[in-house]
N, CA, C and O atoms as CSV, one atom per row, in Angstrom:
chain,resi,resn,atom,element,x,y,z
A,1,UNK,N,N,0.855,-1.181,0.000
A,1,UNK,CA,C,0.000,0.000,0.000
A,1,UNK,C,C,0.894,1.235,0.000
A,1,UNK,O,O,1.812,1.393,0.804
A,2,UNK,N,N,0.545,2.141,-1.005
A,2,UNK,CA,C,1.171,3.376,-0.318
A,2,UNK,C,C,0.455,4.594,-0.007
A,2,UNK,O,O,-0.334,5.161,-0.763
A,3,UNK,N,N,0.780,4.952,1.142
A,3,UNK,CA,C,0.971,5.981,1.745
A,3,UNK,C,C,-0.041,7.056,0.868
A,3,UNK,O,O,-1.200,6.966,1.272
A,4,UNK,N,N,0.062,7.649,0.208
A,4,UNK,CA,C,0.228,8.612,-1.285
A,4,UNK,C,C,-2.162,8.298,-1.315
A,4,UNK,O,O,-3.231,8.892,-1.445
A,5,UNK,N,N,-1.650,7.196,-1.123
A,5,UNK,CA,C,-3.717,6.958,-2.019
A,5,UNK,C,C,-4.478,7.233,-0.306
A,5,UNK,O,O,-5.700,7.253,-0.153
A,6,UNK,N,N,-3.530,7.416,0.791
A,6,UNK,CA,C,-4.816,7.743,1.739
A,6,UNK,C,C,-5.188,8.820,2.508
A,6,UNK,O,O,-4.346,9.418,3.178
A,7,UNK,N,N,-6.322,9.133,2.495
A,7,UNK,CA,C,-6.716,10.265,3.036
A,7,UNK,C,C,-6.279,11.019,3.835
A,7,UNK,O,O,-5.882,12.179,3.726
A,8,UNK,N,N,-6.378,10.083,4.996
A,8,UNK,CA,C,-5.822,10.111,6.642
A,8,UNK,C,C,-4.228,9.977,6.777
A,8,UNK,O,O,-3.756,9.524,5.735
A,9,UNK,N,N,-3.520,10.170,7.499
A,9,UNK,CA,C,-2.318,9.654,7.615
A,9,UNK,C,C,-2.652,8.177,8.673
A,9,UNK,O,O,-3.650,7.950,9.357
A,10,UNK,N,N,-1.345,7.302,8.473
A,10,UNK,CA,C,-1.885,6.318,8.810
A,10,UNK,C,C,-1.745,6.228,10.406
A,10,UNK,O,O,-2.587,5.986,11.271
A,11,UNK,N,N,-0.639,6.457,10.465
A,11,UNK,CA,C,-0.462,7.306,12.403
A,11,UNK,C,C,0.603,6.030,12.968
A,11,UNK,O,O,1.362,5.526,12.141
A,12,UNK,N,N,0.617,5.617,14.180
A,12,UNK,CA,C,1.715,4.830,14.820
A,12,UNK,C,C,1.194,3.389,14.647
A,12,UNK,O,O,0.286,3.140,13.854
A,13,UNK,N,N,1.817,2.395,15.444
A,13,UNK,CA,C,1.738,0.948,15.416
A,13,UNK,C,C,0.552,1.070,16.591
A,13,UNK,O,O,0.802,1.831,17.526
A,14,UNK,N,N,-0.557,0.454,16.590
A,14,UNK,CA,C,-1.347,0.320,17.559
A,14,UNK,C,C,-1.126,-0.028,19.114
A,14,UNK,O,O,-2.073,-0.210,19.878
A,15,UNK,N,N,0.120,-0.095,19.472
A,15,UNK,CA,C,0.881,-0.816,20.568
A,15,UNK,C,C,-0.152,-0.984,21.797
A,15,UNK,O,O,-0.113,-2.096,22.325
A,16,UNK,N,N,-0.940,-0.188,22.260
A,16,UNK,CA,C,-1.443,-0.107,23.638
A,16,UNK,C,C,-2.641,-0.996,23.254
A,16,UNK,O,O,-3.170,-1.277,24.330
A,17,UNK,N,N,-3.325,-1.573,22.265
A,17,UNK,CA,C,-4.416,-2.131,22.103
A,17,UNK,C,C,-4.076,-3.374,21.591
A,17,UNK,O,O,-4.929,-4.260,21.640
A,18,UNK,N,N,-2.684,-3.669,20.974
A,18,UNK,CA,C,-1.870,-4.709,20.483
A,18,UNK,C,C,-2.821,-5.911,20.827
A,18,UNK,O,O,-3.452,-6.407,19.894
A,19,UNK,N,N,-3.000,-6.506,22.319
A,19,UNK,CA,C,-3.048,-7.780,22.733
A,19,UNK,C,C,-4.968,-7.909,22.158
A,19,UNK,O,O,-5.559,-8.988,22.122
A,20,UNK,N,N,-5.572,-6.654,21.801
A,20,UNK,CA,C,-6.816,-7.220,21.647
A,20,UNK,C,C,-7.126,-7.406,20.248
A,20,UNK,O,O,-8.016,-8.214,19.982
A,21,UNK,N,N,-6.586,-6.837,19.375
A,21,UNK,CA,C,-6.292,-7.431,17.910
A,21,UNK,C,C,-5.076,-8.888,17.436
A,21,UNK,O,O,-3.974,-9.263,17.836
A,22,UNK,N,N,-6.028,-9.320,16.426
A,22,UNK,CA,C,-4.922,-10.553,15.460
A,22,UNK,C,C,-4.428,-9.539,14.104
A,22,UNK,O,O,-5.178,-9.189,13.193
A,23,UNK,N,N,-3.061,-9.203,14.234
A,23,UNK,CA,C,-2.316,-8.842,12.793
A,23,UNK,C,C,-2.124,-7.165,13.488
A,23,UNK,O,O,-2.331,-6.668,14.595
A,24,UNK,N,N,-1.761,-6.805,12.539
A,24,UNK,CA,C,-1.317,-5.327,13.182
A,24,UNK,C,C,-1.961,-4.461,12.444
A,24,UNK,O,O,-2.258,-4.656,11.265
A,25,UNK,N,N,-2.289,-3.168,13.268
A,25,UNK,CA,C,-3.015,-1.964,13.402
A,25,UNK,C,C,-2.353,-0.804,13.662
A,25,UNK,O,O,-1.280,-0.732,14.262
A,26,UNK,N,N,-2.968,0.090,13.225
A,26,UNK,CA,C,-1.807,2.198,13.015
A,26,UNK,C,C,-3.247,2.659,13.936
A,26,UNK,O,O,-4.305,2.031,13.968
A,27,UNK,N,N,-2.922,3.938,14.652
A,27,UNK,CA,C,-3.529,4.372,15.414
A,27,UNK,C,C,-3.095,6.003,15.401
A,27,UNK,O,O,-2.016,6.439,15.803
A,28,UNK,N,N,-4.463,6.977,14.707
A,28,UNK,CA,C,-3.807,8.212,14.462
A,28,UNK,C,C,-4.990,8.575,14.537
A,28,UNK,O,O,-5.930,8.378,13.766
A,29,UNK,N,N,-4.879,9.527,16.214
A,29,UNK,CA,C,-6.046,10.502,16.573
A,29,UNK,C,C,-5.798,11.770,16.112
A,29,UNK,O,O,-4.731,12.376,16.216
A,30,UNK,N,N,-7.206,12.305,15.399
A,30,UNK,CA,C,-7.037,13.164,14.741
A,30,UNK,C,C,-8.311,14.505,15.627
A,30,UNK,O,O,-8.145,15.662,15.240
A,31,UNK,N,N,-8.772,14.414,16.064
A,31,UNK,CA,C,-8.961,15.444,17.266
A,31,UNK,C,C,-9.666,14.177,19.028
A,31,UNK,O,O,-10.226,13.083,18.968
A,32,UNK,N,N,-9.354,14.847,20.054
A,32,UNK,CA,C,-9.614,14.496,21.010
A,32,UNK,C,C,-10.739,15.538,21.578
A,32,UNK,O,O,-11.339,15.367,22.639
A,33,UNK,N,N,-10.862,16.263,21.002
A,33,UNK,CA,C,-12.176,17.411,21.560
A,33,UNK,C,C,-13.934,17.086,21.174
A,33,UNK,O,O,-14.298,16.617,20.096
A,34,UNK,N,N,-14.555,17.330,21.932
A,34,UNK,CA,C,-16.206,17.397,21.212
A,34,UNK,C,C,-16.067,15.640,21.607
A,34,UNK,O,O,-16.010,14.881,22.574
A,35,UNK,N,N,-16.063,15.647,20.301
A,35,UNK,CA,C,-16.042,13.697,19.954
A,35,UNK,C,C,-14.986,13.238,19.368
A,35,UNK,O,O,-14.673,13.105,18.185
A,36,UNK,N,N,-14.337,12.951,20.625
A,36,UNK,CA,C,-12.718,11.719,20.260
A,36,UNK,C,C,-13.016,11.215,18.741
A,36,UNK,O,O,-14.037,10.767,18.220
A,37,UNK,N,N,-11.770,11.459,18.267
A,37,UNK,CA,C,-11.838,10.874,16.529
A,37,UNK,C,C,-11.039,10.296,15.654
A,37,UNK,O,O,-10.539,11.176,14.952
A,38,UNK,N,N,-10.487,8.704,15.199
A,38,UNK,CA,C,-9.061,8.194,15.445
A,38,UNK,C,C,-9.509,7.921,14.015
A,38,UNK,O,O,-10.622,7.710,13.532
A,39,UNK,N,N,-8.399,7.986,13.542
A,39,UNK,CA,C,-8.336,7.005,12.309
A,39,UNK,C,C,-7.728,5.610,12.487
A,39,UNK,O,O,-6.738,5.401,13.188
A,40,UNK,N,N,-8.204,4.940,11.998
A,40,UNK,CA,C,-7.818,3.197,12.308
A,40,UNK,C,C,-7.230,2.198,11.135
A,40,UNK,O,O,-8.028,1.485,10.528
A,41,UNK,N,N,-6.220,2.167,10.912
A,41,UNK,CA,C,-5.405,1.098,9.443
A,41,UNK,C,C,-5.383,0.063,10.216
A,41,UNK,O,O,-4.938,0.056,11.364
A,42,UNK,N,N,-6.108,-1.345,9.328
A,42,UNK,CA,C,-5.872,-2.101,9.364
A,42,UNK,C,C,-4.797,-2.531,8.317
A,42,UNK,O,O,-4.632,-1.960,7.239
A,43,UNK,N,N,-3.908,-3.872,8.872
A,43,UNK,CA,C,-3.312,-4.735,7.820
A,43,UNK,C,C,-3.998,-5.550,7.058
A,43,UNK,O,O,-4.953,-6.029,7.670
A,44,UNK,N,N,-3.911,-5.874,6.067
A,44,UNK,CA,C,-5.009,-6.992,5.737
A,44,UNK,C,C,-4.658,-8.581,6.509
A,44,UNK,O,O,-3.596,-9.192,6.624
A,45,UNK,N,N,-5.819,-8.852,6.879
A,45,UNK,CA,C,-6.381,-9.959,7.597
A,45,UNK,C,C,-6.109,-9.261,8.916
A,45,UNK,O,O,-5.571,-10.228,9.456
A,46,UNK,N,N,-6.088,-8.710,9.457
A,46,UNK,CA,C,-5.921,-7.562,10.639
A,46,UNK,C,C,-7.400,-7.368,11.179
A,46,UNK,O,O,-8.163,-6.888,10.341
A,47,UNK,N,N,-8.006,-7.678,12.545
A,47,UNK,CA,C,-9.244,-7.712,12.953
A,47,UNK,C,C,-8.717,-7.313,14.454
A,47,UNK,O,O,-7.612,-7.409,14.987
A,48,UNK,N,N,-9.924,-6.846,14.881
A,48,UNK,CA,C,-10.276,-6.655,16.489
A,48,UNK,C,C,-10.920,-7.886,17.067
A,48,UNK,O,O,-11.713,-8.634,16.495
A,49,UNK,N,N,-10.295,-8.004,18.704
A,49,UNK,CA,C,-11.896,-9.234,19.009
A,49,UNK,C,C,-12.889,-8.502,19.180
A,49,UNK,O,O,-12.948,-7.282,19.031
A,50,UNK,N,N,-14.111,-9.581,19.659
A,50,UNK,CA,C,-14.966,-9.054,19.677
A,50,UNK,C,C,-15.123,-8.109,20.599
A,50,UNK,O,O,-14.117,-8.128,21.309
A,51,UNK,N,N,-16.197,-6.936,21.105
A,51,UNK,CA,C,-16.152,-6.281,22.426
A,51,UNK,C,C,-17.296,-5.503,21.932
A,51,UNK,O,O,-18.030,-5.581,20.947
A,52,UNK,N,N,-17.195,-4.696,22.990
A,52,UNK,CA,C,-18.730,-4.141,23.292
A,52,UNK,C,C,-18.283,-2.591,23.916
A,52,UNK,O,O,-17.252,-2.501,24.582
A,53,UNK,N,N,-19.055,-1.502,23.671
A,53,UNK,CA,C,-19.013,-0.367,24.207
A,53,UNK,C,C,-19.794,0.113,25.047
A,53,UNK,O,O,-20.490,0.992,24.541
A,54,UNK,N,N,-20.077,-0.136,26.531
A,54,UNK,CA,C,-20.716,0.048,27.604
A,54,UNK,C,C,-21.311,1.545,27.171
A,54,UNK,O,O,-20.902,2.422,26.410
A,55,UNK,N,N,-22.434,1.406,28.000
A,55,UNK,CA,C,-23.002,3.272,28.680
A,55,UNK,C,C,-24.061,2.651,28.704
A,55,UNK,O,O,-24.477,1.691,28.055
A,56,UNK,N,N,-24.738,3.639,29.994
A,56,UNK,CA,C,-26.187,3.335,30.648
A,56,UNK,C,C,-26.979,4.373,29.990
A,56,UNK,O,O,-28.190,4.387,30.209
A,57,UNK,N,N,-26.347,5.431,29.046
A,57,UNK,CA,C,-27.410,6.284,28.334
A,57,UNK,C,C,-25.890,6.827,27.159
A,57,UNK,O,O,-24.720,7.014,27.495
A,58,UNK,N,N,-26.455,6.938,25.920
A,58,UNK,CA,C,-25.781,7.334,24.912
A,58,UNK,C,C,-25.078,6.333,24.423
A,58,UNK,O,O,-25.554,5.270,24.026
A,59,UNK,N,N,-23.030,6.876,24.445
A,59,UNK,CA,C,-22.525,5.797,24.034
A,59,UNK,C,C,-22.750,5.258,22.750
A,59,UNK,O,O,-23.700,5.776,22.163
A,60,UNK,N,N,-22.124,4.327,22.116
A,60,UNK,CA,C,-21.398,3.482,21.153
A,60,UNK,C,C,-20.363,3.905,20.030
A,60,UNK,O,O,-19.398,4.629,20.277
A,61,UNK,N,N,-20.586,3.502,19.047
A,61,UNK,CA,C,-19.237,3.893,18.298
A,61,UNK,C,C,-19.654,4.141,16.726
A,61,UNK,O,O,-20.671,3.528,16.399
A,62,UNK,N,N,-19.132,4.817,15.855
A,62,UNK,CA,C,-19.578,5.216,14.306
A,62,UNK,C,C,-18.531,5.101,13.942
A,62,UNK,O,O,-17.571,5.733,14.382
A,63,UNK,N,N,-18.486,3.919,12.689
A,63,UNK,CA,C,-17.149,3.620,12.216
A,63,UNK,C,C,-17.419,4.631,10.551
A,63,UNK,O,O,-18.575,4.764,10.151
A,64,UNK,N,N,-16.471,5.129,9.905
A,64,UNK,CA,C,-16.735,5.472,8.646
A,64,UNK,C,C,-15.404,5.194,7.603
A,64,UNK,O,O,-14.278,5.677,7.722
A,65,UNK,N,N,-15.848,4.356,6.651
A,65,UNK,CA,C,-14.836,3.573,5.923
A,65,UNK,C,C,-14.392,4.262,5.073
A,65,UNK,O,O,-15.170,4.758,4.259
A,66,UNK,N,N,-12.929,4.526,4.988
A,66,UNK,CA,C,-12.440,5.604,4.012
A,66,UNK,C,C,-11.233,4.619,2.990
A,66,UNK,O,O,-10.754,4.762,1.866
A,67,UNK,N,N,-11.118,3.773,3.905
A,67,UNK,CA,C,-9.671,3.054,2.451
A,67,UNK,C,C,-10.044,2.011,2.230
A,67,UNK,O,O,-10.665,1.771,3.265
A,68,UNK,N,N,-10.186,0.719,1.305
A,68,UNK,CA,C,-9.700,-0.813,1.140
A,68,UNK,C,C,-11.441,-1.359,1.628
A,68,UNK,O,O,-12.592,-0.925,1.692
A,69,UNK,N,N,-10.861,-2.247,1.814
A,69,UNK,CA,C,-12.346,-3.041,2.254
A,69,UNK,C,C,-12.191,-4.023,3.660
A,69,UNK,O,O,-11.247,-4.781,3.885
A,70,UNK,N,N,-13.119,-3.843,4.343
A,70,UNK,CA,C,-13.031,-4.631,4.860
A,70,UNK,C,C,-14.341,-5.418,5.869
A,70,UNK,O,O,-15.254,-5.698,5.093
A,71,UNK,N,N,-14.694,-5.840,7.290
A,71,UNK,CA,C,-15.828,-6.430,7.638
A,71,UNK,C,C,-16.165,-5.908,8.847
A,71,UNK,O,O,-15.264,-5.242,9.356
A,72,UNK,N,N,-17.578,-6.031,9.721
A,72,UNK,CA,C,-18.100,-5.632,10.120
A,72,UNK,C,C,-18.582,-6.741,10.890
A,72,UNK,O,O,-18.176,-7.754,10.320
A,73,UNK,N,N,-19.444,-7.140,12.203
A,73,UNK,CA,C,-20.034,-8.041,12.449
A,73,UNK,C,C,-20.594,-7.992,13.449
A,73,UNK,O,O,-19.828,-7.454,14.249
A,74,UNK,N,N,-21.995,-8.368,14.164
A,74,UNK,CA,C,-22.570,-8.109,15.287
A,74,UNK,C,C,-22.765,-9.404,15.953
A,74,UNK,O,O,-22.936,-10.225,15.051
A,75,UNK,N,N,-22.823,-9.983,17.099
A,75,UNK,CA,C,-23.002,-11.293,17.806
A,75,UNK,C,C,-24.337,-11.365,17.139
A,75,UNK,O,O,-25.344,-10.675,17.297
A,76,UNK,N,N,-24.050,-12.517,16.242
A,76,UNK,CA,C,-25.492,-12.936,16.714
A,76,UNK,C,C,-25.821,-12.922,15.077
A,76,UNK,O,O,-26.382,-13.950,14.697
A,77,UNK,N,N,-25.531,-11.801,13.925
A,77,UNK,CA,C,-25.717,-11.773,12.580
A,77,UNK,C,C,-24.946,-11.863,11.882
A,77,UNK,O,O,-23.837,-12.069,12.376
A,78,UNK,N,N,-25.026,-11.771,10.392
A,78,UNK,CA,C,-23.997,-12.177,9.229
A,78,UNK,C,C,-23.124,-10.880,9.369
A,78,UNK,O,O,-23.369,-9.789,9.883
A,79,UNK,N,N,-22.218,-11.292,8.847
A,79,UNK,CA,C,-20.559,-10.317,8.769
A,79,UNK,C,C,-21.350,-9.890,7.149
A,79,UNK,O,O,-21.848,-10.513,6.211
A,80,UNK,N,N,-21.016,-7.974,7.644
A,80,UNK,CA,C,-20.874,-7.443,6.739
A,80,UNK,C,C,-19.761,-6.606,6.379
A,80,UNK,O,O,-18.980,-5.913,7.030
A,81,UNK,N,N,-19.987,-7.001,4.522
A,81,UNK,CA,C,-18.551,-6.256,4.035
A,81,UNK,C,C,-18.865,-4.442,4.286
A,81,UNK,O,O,-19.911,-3.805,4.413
A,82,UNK,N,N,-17.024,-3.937,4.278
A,82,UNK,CA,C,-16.997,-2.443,4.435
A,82,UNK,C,C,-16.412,-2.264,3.453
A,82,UNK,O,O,-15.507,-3.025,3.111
A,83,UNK,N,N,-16.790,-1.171,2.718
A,83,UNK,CA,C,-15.955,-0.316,1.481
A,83,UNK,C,C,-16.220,1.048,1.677
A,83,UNK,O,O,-17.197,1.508,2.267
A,84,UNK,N,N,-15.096,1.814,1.036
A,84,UNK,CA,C,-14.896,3.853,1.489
A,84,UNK,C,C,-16.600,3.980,1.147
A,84,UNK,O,O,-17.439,3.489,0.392
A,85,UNK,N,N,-16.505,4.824,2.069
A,85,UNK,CA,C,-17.911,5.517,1.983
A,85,UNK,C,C,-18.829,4.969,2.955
A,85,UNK,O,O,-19.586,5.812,3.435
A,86,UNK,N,N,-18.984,3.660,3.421
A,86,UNK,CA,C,-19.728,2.550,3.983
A,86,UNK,C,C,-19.871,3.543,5.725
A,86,UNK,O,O,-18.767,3.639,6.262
A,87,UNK,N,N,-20.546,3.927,6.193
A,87,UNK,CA,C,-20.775,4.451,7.962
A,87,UNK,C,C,-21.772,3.583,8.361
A,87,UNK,O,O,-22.894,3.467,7.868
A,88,UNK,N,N,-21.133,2.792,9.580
A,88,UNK,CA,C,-21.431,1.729,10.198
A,88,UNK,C,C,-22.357,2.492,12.105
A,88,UNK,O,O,-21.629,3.203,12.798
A,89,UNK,N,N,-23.540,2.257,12.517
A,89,UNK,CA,C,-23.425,2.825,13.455
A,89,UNK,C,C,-23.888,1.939,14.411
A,89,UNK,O,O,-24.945,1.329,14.254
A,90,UNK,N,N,-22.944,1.773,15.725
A,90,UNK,CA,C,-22.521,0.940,16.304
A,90,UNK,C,C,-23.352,1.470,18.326
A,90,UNK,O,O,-22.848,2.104,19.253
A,91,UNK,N,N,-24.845,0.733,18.154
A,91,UNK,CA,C,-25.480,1.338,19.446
A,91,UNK,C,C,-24.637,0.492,20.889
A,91,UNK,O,O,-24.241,-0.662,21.048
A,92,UNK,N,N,-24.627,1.667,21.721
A,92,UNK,CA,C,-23.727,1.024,23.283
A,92,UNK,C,C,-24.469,-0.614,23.263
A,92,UNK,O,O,-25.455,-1.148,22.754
A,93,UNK,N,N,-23.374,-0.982,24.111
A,93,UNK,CA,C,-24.180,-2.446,24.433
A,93,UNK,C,C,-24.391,-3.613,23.530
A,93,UNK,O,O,-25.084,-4.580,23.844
A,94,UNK,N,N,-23.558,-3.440,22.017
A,94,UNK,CA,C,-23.691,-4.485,21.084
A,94,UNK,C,C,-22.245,-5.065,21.060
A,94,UNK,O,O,-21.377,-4.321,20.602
A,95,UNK,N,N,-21.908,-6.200,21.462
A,95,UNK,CA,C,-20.938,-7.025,21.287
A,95,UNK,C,C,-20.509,-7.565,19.320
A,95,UNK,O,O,-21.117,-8.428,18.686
A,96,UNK,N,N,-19.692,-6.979,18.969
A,96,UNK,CA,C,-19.533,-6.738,17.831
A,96,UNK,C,C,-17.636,-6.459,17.339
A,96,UNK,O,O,-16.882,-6.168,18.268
A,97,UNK,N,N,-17.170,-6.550,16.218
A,97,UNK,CA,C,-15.623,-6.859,15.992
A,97,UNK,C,C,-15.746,-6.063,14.464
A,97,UNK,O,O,-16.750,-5.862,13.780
A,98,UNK,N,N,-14.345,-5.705,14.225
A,98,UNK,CA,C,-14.355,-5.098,12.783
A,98,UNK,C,C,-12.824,-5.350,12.418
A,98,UNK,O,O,-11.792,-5.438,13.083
A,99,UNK,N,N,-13.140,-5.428,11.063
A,99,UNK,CA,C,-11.120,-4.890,10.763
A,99,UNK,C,C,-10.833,-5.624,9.493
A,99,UNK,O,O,-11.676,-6.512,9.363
A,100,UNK,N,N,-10.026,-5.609,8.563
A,100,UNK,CA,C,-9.538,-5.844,7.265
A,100,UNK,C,C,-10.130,-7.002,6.566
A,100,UNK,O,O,-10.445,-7.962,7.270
A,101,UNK,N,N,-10.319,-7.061,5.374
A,101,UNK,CA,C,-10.626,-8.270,4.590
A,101,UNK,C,C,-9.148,-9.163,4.953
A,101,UNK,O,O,-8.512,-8.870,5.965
A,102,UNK,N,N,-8.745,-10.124,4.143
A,102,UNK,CA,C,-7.478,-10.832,3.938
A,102,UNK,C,C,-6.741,-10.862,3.340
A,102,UNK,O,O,-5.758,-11.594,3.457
A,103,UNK,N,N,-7.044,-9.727,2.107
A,103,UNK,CA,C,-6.258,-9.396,1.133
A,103,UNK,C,C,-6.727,-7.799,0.962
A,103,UNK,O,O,-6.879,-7.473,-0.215
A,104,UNK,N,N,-6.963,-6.824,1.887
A,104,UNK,CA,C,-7.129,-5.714,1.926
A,104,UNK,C,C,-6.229,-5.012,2.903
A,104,UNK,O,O,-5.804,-5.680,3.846
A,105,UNK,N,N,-5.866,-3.681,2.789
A,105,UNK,CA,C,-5.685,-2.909,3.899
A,105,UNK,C,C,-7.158,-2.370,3.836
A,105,UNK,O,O,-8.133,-2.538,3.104
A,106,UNK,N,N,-6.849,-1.638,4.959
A,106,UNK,CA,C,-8.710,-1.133,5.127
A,106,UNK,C,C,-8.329,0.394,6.249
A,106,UNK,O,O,-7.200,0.551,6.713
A,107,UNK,N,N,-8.889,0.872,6.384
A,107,UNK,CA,C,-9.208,2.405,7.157
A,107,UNK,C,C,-10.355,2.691,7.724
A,107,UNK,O,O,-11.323,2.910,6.995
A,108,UNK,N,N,-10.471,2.742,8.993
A,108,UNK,CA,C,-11.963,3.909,9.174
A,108,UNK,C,C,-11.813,4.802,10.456
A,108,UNK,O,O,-11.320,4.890,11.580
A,109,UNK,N,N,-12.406,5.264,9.719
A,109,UNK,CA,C,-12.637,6.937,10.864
A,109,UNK,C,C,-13.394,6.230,12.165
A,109,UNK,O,O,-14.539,5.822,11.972
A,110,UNK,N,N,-13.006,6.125,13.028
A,110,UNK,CA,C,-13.997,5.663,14.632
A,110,UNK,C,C,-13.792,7.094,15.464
A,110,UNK,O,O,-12.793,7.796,15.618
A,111,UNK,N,N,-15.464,7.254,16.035
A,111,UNK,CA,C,-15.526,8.044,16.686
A,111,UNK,C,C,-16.426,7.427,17.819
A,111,UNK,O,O,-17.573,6.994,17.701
A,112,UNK,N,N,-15.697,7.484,18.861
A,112,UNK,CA,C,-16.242,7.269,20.514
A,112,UNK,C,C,-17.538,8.077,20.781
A,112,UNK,O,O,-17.480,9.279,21.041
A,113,UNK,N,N,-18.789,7.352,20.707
A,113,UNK,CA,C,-20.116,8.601,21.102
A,113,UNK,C,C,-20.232,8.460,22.246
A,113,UNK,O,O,-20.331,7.389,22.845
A,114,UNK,N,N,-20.234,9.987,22.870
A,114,UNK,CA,C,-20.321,10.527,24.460
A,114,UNK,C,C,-21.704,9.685,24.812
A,114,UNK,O,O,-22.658,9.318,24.127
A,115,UNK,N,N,-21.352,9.558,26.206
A,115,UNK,CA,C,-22.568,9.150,26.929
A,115,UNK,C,C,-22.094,9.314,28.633
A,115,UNK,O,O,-21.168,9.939,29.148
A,116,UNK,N,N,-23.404,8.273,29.342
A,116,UNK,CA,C,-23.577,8.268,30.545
A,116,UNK,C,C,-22.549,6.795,30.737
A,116,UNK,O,O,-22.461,6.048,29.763
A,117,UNK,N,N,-21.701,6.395,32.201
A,117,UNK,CA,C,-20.870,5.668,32.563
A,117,UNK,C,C,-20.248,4.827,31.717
A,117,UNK,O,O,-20.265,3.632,32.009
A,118,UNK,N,N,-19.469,5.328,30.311
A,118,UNK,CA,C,-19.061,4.703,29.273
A,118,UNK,C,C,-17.924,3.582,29.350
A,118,UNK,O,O,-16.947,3.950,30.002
A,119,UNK,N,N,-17.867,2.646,28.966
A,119,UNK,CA,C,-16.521,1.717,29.212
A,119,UNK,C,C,-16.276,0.851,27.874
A,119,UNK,O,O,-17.032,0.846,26.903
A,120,UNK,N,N,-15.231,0.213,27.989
A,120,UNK,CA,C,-15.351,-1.108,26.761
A,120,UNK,C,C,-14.720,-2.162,27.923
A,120,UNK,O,O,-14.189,-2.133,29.033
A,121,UNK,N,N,-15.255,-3.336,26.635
A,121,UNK,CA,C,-15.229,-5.056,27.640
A,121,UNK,C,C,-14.706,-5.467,26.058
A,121,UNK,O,O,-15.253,-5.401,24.957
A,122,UNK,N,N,-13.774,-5.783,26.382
A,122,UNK,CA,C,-12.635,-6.649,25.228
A,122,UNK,C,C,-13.211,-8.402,25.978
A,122,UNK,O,O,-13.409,-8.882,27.094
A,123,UNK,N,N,-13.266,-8.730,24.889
A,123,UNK,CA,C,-14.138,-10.644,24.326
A,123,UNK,C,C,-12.923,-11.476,24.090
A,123,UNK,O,O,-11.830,-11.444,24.654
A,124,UNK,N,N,-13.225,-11.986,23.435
A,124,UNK,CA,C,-12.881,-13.187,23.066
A,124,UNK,C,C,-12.028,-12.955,21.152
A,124,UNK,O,O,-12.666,-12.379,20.271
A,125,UNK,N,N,-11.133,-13.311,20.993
A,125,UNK,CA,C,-10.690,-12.675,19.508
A,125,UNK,C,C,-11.842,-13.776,18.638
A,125,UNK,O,O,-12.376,-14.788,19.093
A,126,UNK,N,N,-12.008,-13.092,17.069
A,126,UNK,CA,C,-12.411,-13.946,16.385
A,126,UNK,C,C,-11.454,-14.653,15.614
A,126,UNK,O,O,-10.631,-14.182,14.829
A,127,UNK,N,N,-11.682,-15.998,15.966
A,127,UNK,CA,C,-10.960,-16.979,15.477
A,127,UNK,C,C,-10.515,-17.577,13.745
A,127,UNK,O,O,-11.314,-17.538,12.810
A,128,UNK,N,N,-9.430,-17.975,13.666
A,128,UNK,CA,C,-8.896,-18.136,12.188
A,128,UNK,C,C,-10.311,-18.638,11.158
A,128,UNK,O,O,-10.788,-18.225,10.101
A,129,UNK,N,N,-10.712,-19.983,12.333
A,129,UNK,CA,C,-11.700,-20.490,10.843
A,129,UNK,C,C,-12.891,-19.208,10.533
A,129,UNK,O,O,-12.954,-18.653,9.436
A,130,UNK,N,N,-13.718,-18.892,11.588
A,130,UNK,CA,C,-14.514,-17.897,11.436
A,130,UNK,C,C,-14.119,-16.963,10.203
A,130,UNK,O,O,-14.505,-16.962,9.034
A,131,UNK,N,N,-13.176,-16.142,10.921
A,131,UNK,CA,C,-12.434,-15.492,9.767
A,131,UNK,C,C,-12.304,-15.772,8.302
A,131,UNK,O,O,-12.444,-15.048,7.317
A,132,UNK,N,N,-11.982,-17.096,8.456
A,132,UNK,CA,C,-11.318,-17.976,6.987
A,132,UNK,C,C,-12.617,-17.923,6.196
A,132,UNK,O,O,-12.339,-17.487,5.079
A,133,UNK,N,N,-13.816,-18.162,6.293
A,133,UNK,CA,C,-14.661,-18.479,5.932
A,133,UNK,C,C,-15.576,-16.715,5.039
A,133,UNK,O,O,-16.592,-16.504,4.377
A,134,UNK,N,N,-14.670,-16.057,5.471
A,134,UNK,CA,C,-15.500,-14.858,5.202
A,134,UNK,C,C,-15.096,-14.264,3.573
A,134,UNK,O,O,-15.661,-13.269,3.121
């Protein structure tokens, strides 16, 4: 991939979130004011586990796909594909995973939505065959 075709810059090695992703991830916040706002590179085959974004009022997360392609998925329903343009909106309280096709890099804009006693609960990773199958 280069550099040159993406919007965003791609930002550092994901290091502090390392252990809850499979494959590696760039991590480049691009404002912390109003509504926290990161840009997110995946590697291809590069995923999050699953997890969930707590709050007892507000809360969850709006992913918006700007590079490559990649997937989407909620406990419980079919994995959907992401391509630029694709805004995913992600209500508190849904146990759910995202991140690169297997032959994609991929990008999206995530923005943290404010709420009442907000947290995240990191799961369980999604596993190779799961994955494999997509």
């Amino acid at each position: 991939m280069t550099t040159e075709a993406l919007t965003f810059p791609i930002g550092e090695p994901n290091t502090a979130y390392a252990k809850y992703f499979i494959g590696q991830s760039y991590l480049k916040p691009l404002t912390l004011e109003q509504v926290p706002t990161f840009n997110v590179t995946f590697e291809p085959g590069c995923r999050n586990n699953w997890h969930i974004h707590h709050a007892d009022k507000g809360g969850g997360q709006l992913l918006i796909c700007v590079h490559g392609r990649g997937w989407y998925q909620e406990w419980g329903k079919e994995p959907r594909a992401l391509r630029p343009g694709d805004v995913v909106n992600i209500p508190a309280n849904v146990k759910h995973w995202h991140g690169a096709a297997k032959d994609s890099w991929f990008q999206h804009i995530a923005q943290e939505i404010p709420g009442e006693n907000c947290s995240n609960e990191w799961c369980e990773p999604v596993d190779d065959e799961q994955y494999g199958r997509l």
